[in-house]
C-alpha positions in Angstrom: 23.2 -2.6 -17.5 23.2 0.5 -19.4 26.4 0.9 -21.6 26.7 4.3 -20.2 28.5 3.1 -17.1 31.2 0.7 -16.0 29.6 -2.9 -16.4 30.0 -5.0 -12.5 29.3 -8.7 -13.0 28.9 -8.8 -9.4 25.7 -6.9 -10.0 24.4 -9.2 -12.6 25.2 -12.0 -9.9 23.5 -10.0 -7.3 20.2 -10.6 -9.3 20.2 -14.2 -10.0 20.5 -14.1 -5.9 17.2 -12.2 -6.1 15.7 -14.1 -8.6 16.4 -17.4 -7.7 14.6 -17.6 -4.4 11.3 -16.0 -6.1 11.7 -18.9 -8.5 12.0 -21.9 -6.2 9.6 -20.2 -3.4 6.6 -19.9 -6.2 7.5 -23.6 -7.5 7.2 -25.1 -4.0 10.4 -25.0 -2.7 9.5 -24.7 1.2 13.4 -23.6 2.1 12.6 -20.8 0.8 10.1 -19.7 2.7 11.0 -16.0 2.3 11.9 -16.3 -1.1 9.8 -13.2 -2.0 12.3 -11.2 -0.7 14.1 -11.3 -3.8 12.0 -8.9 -5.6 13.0 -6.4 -2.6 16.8 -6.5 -3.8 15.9 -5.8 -7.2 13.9 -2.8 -6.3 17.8 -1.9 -4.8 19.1 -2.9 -7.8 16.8 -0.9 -10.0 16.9 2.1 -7.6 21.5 2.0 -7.7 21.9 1.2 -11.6 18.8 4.5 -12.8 20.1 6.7 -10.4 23.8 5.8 -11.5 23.2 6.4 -15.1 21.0 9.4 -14.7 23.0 11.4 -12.3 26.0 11.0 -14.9 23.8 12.4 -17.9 22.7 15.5 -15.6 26.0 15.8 -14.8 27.3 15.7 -18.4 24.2 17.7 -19.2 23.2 15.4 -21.9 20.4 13.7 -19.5 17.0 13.7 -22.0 13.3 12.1 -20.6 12.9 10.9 -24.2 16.0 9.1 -23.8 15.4 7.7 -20.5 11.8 6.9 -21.6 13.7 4.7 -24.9 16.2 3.0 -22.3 13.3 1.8 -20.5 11.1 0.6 -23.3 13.7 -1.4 -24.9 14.8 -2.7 -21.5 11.6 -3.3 -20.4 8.7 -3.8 -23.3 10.0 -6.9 -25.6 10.5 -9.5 -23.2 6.8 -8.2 -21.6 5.3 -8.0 -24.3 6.3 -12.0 -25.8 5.5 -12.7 -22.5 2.0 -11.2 -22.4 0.9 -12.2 -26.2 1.9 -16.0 -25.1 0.3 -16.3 -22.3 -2.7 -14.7 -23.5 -3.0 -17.3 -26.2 -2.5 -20.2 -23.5 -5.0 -18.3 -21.4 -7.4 -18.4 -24.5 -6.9 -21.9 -24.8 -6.7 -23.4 -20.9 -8.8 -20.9 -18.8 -12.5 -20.9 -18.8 -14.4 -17.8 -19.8 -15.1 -16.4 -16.0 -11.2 -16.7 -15.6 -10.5 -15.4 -18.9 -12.6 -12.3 -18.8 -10.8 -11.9 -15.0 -7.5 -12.3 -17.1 -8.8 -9.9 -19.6 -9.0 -6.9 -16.8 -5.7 -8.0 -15.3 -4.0 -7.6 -18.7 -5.4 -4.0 -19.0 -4.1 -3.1 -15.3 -0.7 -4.5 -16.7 -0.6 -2.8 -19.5 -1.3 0.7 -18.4 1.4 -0.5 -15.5 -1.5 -0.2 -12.7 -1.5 -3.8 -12.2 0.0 -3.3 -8.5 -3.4 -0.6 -8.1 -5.6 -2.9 -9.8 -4.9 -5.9 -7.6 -4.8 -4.2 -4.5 -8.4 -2.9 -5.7 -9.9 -6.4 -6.6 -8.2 -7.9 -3.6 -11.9 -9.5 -1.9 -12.1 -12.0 0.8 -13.1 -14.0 -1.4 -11.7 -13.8 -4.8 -10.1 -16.6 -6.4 -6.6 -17.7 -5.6 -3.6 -15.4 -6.1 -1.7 -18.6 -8.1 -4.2 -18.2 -10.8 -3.4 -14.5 -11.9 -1.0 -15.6 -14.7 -0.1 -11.6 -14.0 0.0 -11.1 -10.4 4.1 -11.2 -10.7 3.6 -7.7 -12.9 3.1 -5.4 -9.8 6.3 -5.3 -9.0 7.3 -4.3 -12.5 4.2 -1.2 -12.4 5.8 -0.4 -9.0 8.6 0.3 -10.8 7.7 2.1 -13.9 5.4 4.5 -11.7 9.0 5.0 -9.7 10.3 6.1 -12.9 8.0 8.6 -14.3 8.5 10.7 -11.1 12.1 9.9 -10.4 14.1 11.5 -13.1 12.9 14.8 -12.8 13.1 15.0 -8.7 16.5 14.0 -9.4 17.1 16.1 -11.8 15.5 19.1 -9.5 17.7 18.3 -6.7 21.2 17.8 -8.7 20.6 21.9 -9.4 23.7 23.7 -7.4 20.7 25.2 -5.6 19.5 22.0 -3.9 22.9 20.7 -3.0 23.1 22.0 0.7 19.3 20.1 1.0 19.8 17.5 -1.0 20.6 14.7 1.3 18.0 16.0 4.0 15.0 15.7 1.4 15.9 12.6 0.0 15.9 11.3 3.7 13.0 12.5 4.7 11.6 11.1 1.7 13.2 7.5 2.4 12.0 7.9 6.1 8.4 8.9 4.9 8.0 6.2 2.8 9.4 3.9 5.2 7.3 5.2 8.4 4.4 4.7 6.2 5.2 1.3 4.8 5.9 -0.4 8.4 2.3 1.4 9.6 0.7 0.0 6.1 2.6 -3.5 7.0 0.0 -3.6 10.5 -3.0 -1.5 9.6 -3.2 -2.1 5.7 -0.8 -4.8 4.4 -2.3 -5.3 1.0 -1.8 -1.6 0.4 2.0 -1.5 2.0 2.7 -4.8 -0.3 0.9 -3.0 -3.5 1.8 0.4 -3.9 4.4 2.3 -4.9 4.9 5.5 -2.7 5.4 2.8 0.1 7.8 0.5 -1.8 9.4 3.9 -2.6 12.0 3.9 0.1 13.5 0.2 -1.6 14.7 2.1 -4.3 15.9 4.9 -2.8 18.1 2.8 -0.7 19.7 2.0 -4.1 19.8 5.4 -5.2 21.7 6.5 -2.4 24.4 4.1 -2.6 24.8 5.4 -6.5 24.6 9.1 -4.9 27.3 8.3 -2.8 26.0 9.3 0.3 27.8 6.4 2.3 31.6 7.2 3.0 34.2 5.7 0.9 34.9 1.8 2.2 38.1 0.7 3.2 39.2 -3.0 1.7 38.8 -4.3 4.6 35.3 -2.4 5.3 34.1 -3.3 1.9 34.7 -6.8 2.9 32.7 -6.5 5.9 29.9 -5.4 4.2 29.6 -7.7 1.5 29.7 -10.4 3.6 27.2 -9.0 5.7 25.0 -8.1 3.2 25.2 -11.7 1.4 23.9 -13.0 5.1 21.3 -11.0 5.6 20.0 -11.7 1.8 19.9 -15.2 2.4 19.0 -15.6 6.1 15.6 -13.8 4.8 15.4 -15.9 2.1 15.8 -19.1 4.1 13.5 -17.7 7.4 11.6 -15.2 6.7 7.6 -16.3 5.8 4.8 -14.8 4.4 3.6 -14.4 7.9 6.2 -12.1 8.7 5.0 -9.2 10.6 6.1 -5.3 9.7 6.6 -6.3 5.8 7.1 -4.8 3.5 8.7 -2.4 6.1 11.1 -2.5 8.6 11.8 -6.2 8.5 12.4 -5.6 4.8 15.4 -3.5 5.6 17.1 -6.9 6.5 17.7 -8.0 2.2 16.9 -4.5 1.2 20.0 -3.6 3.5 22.2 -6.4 1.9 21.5 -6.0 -1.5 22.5 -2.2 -0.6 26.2 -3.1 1.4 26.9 -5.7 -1.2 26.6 -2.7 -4.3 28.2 -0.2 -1.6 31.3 -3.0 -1.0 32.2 -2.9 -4.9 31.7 1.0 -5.5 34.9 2.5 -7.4 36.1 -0.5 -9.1 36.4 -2.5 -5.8 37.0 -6.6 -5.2 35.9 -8.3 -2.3 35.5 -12.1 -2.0 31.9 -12.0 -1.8 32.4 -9.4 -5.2 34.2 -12.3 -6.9 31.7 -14.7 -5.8 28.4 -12.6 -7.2 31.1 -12.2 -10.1 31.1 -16.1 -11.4 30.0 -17.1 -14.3 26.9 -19.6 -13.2 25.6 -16.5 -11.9 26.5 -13.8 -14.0 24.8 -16.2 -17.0 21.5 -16.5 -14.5 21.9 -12.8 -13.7 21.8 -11.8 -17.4 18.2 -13.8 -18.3 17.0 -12.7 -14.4 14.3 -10.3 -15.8 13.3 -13.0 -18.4 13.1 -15.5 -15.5 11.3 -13.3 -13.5 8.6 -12.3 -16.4 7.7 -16.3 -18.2 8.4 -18.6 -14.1 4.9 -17.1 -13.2 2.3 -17.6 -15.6 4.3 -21.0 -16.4 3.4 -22.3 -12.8 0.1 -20.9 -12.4 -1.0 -22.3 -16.0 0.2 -25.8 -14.9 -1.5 -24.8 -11.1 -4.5 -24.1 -13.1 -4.5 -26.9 -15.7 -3.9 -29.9 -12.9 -6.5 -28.2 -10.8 -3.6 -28.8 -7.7 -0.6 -27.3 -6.2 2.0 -28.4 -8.3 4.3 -31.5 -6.7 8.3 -30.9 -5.8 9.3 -32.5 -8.9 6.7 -31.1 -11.4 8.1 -27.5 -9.8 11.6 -28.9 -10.7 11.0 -29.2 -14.1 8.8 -26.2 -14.1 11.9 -24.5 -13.3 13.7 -26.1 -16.0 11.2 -24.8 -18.7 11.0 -21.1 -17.0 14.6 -21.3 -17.8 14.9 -22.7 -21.2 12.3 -20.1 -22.2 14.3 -16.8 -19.9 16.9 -18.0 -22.0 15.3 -17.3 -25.8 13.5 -14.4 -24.8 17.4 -12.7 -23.5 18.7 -14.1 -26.6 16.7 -13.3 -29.4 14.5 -10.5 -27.2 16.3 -9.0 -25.2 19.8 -8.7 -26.9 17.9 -7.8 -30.4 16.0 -4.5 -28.8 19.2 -3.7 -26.9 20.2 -0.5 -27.6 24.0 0.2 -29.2 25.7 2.5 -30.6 25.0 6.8 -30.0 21.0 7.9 -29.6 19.2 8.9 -32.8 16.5 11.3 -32.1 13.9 9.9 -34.6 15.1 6.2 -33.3 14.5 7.4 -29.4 10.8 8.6 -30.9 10.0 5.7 -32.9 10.9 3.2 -30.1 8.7 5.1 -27.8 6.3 5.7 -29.7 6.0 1.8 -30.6 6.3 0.8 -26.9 3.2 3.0 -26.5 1.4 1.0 -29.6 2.5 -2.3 -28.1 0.9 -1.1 -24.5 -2.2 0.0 -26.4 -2.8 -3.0 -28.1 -2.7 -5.3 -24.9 -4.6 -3.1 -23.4 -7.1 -3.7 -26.4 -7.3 -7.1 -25.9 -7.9 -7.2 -22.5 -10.8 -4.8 -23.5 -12.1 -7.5 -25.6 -11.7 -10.5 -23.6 -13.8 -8.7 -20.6 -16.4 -7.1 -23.1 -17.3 -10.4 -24.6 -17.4 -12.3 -21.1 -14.3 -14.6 -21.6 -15.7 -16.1 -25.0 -18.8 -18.1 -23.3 -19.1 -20.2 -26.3 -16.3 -22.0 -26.2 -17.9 -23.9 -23.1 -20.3 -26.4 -22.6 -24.1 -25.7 -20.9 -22.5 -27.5 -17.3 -19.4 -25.3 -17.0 -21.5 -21.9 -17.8 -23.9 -23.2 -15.4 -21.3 -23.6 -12.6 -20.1 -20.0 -13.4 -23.4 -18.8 -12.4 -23.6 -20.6 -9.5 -20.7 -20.5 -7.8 -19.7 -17.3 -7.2 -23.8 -16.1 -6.1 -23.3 -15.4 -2.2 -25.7 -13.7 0.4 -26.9 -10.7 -0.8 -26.1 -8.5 2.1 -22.3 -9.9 2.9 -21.4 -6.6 1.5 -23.2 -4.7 3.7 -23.4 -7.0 6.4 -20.1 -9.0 6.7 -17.4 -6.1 8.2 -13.9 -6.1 7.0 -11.5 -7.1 9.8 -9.6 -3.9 10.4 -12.6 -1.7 10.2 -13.8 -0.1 13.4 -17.3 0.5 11.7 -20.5 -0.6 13.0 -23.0 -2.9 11.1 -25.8 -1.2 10.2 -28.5 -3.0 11.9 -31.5 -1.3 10.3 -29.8 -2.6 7.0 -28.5 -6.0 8.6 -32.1 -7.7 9.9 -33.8 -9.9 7.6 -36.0 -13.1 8.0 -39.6 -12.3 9.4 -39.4 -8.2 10.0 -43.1 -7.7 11.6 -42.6 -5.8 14.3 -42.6 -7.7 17.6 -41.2 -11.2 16.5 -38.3 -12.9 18.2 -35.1 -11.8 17.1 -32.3 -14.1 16.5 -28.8 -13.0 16.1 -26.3 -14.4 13.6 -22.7 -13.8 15.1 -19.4 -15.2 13.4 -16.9 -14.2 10.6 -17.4 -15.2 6.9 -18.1 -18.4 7.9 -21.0 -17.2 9.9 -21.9 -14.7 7.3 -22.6 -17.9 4.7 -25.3 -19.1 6.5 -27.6 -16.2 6.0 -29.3 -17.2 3.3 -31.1 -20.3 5.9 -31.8 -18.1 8.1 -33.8 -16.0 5.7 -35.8 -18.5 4.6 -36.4 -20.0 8.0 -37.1 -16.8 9.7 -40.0 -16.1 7.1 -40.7 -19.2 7.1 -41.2 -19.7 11.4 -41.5 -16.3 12.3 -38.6 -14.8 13.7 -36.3 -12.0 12.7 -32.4 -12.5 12.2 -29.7 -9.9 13.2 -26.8 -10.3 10.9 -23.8 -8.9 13.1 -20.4 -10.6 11.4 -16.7 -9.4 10.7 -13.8 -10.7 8.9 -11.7 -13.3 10.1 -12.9 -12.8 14.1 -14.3 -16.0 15.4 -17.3 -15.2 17.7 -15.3 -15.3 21.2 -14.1 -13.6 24.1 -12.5 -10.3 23.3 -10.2 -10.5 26.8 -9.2 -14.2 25.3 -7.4 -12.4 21.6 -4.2 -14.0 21.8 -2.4 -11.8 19.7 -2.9 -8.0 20.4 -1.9 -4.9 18.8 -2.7 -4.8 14.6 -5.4 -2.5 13.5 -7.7 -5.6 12.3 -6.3 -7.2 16.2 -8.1 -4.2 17.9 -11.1 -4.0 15.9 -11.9 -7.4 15.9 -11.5 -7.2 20.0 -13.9 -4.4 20.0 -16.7 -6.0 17.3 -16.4 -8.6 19.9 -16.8 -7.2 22.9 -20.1 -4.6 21.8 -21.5 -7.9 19.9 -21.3 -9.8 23.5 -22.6 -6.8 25.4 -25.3 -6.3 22.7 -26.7 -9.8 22.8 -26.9 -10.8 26.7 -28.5 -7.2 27.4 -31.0 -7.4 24.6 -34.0 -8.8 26.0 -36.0 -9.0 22.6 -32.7 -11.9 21.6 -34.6 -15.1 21.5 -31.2 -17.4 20.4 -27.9 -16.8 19.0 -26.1 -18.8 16.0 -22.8 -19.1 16.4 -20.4 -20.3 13.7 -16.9 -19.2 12.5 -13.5 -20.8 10.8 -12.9 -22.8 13.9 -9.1 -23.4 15.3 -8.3 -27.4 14.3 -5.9 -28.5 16.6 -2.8 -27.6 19.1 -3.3 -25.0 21.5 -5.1 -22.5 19.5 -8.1 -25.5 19.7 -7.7 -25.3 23.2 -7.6 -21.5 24.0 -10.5 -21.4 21.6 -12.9 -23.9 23.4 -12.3 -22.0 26.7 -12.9 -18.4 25.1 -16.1 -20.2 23.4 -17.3 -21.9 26.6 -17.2 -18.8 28.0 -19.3 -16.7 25.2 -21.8 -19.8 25.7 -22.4 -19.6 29.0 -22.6 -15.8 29.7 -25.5 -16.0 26.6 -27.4 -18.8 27.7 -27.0 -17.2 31.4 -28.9 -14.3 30.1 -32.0 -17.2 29.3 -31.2 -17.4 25.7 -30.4 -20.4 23.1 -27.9 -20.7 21.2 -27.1 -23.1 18.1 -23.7 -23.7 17.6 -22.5 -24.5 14.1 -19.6 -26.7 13.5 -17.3 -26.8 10.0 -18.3 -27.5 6.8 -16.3 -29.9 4.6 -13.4 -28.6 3.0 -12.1 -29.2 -0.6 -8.9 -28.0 -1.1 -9.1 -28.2 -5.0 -11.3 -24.6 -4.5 -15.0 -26.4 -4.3 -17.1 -24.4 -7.5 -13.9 -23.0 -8.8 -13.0 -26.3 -9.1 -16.0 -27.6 -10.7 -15.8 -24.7 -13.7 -12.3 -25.6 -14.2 -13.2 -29.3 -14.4 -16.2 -29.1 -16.5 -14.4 -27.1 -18.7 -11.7 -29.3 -19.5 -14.7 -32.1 -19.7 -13.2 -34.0 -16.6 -16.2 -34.1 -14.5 -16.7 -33.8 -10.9 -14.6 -36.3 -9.3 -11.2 -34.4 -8.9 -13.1 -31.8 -6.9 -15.0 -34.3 -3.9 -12.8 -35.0 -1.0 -13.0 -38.3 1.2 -15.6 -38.3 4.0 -13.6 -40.2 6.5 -10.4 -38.3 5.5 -12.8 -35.2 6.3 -14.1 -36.3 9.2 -10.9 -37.4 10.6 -9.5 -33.5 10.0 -12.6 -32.3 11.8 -12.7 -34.4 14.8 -11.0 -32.4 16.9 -12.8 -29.5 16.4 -16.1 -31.6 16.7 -15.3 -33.0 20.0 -15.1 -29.6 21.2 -17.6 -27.9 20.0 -20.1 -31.6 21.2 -18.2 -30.8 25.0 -19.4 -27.3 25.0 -22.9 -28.4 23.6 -22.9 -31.1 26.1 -22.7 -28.6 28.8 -26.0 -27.1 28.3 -29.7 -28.3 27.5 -29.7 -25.2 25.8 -26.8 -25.3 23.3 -28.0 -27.3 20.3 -25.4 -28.5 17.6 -25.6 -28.7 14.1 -22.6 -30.1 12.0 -23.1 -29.1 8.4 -20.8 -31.6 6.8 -23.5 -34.4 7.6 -25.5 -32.8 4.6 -22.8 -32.6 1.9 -21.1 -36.3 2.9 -22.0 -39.5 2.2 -20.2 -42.9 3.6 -17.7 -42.3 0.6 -17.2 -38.7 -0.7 -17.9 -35.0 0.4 -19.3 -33.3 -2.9 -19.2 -29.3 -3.0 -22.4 -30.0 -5.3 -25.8 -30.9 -4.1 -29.6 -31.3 -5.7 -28.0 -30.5 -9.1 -26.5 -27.5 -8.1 -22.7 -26.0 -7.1 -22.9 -25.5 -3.4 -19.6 -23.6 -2.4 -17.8 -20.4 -3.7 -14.0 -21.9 -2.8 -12.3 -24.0 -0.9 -14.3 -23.9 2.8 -17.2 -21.3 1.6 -20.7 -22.2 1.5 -22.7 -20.1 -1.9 -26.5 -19.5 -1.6 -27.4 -23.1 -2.9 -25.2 -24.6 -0.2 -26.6 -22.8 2.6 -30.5 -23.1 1.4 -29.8 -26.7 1.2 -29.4 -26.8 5.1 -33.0 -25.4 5.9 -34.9 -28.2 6.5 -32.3 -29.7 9.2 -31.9 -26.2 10.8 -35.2 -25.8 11.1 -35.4 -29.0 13.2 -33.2 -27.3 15.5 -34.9 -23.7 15.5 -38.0 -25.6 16.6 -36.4 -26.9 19.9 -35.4 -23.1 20.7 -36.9 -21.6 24.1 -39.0 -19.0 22.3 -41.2 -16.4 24.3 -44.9 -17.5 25.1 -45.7 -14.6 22.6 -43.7 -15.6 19.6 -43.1 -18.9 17.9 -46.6 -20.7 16.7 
């Protein structure tokens, strides 16, 4: 804390309550299930301790941006920038170059403090997995420096004698706004309410207005009160909130958001409470102090490890995980941290040359993020297998872009744009209809189309399972409600369609419980209204899974000259996962002539292993994803199938 105002240890324990369930929720921890929340309280935190120091510089008219701007470089920079030059020369060393030239444009977003932007941007249905950013933890930090540039001089605005009778009403219609908006982000856009800043905005005002003391003075016994509640509702999120959690970041983030503000209201003025004392101790005061350390070196630790084992890491790997994040929190606060701390009064020229070498620093990440992604992650420094994998893995159907709707969009696929196979005028038409998993089929039905004579109809949307749209169990979200309308026009379109020959079904099929159950009714349902209407339908059951990330795990493997093996999964561990879902899908098949089942994970399993590779060549993107080679690998039994289809007298040879 700033030396410019009264030091409160029970602040300093306040943040190693946020930081410690960040720490053990990203090393595995599962009792922490909403252990995220702790970067909530210290966007209170950060919102309290700059309002507090610069509404005592405007008031002592001695308040300077320059000087502001110095406080936060020397706060902020050192310990980032260690952080980043390290982990850039681990990510040189461990990642392979796809994942390095990836790390290279992430290090740019971070630099220029636009990582939470950036990642919002490159968020992709399927892009890799969030755990291997070695930056991803940096949003929160860009959230906060974009708070910043804007902050000081609104503040500054509004402390004018002029603004005082409309001071309070702005700033809460400001903290409403950005409220209102994150809570309607949280349902209709929840990348963007998690991501960016105007609708984390409302966090740090809470803060702000306990330092602008717009709360009434507390009573000891008040201030008790609220400390005490405030410590619950911290750690009751902690402990039960989960990344499921619906309206968030919005109004269910007002539960630690709301304690982290009572506890810093409870000790305004000087003030003890038991909880105070508590927050106050030195285990936590000590864990306090390195918090922002913590916070900066826990992530890229775990995800290099995450990366390196090719695995989730196990409970006691994240214990001593947590060990090392600590050890190294600790040098970077003591030789760091304390050594660009500022003391003593402000020296112009200092204030100038500290900014100005923050800005250099920046600039120079920046400049080797540049390099990493203009020179494609330093190809050379893998072998002919791994670059081969690179250039396999990732290539997926050529029109998913086009053809594959995101979830919450109420857009229409473009059919002109969307049909593909044989496209003479005339030919039967078959429709593709499914999610992702759907969409990765494509590519077959391409080559058998041309190949038989029949058109395909690509009509597929994010995450929503071809079923009934009366059967949606869950109502109400933005993606809910589109996805129950894609399904209810794609229904409609297909059984009133007379030139539909046969559909293909396929999707991420439910496993188990009851949503198995709900979803073989809703399905037996779509089945029998299509096949009612005199057409066939082929219904596709799951792929094999590998949970190790299928080609992503094959780059990472070659590279570190492992092989294959880590990245096959057993074949009667597989097929026991999928049995459920198999029997289901074989009941519903079994209740028509004219339902035809195929079960792709015959073609990538032998007695022993499930391999994501086949005829030489990577077969799946990630974890459950089929690439191009995968799916063209499945022609010759689909067309078996296709050649059973009811087609009209004047189609099909």
């Amino acid at each position: 804390m700033s030396e410019i105002v009264k030091y409160r240890p029970d602040i300093d324990g306040l943040r190693a309550l946020a930081v410690l369930p960040v720490v053990l929720f990203h090393a595995g921890f599962g009792f922490f299930s909403g252990g995220f929340v702790g970067v909530d309280v210290f966007f209170v935190i950060s919102g309290y301790l700059i309002t507090l120091i610069l509404t005592k510089e405007i008031s002592e008219r001695r308040f300077s941006l320059l000087k502001f701007y110095d406080r936060r470089v020397r706060r902020i920079l050192p310990a980032y920038f260690l952080v980043a030059i390290i982990t850039s020369l681990f990510a040189l060393w461990l990642l392979p170059p796809v994942m390095l030239s990836e790390y290279g444009g992430y290090l740019i977003s971070t630099a220029v403090f636009l990582s939470n932007f950036y990642f919002r941007f490159k968020a992709d249905y399927f892009s890799p997995r969030s755990d291997e950013n070695l930056l991803l933890h940096t949003w929160s930090l860009s959230v906060e420096e974009q708070f910043y540039i804007v902050w000081p001089l609104v503040l500054f605005v509004l402390l004018l004698p002029v603004f005082e009778k409309w001071r309070r009403p702005l700033l809460f219609l400001f903290f409403l706004g950005s409220l209102a908006l994150a809570s309607f982000a949280a349902v209709y856009r929840p990348e963007a309410a998690f991501y960016y800043s105007p609708l984390r905005a409302w966090e740090l005002l809470l803060g702000a207005f306990v330092a602008l003391q717009f709360f009434p003075v507390q009573t000891q016994v008040r201030a008790e009160r609220a400390a005490a509640a405030g410590l619950a509702m911290i750690v009751s999120a902690a402990l039960f909130y989960g990344s499921d959690m619906i309206i968030f970041p919005g109004l269910s983030a007002l539960l630690p958001c709301g304690g982290a503000a009572l506890i810093i209201w409870a000790g305004e003025d000087g003030r003890k409470t038991h909880v105070g004392e508590f927050l106050s101790s030195k285990p936590l005061v000590k864990i306090g102090l390195i918090s922002y350390s913590l916070y900066l070196w826990h992530w890229p630790i775990f995800a290099l490890a995450k990366i390196y084992l090719n695995r989730d890491l196990s409970i006691p790997e994240g214990a001593v995980l947590v060990l090392v994040s600590f050890a190294a929190a600790w040098l970077s606060w003591r030789f760091v941290e304390q050594r660009f701390k500022q003391r003593g009064p402000s020296v112009l020229a200092l204030e100038i040359r500290s900014v100005a070498t923050g800005v250099l620093s920046l600039l120079l990440l920046a400049g080797i993020g540049w390099f990493l992604v203009a020179k494609d992650g330093l190809p050379g420094r893998a072998d002919a297998s791994t670059l081969k994998a690179q250039i396999e893995a990732p290539k997926k159907w050529k029109l998913t872009t086009a053809c594959l709707i995101d979830r919450s969009s109420m857009a229409e696929p473009n059919e002109e744009r969307c049909r593909f196979g044989d496209t003479t005028p005339g030919r039967p038409l078959v429709v593709l209809w499914g999610d992702s998993h759907a969409n990765q089929y494509a590519p077959a039905l391409d080559a058998i189309g041309k190949n038989l004579g029949f058109g395909v109809l690509q009509l597929t949307k994010q995450s929503c399972g071809p079923l009934l749209a009366s059967d949606v169990v869950e109502m109400g979200t933005k993606g809910d409600i589109a996805c129950n309308n894609f399904r209810e026009k794609t229904l409609a379109r297909i059984v009133g369609d007379p030139a539909i020959s046969a559909v293909v079904l396929a999707g991420m099929w439910s496993l188990s419980g009851e949503a198995l159950l709900h979803q073989q009714a809703s399905l037996q349902k779509v089945v029998s209204r299509i096949t009612a209407s005199g057409k066939d339908i082929i219904l596709v059951g799951s792929p094999p899974r590998f949970p190790n990330g299928g080609g992503r795990c094959l780059i990472i493997e070659r590279f570190y000259g492992r092989g294959d093996a880590a990245c096959y999964t057993h074949t009667d561990e597989e097929r026991a996962r999928l049995a459920p879902v198999t029997r289901s899908l074989a009941a519903i098949a079994e209740s028509s002539k004219h339902v035809h089942l195929f079960l792709p994970m015959e073609e990538f399993c032998d007695d022993r292993w499930c391999r994501p590779v086949v005829d030489g060549h990577v077969a799946f993107r990630d974890v459950h994803h089929l690439n191009v080679y995968g799916a063209v690998h499945l022609v010759p039994m689909l067309s078996v199938i296709f050649r059973q289809i009811r087609w009209p007298a004047s189609g099909m040879p």
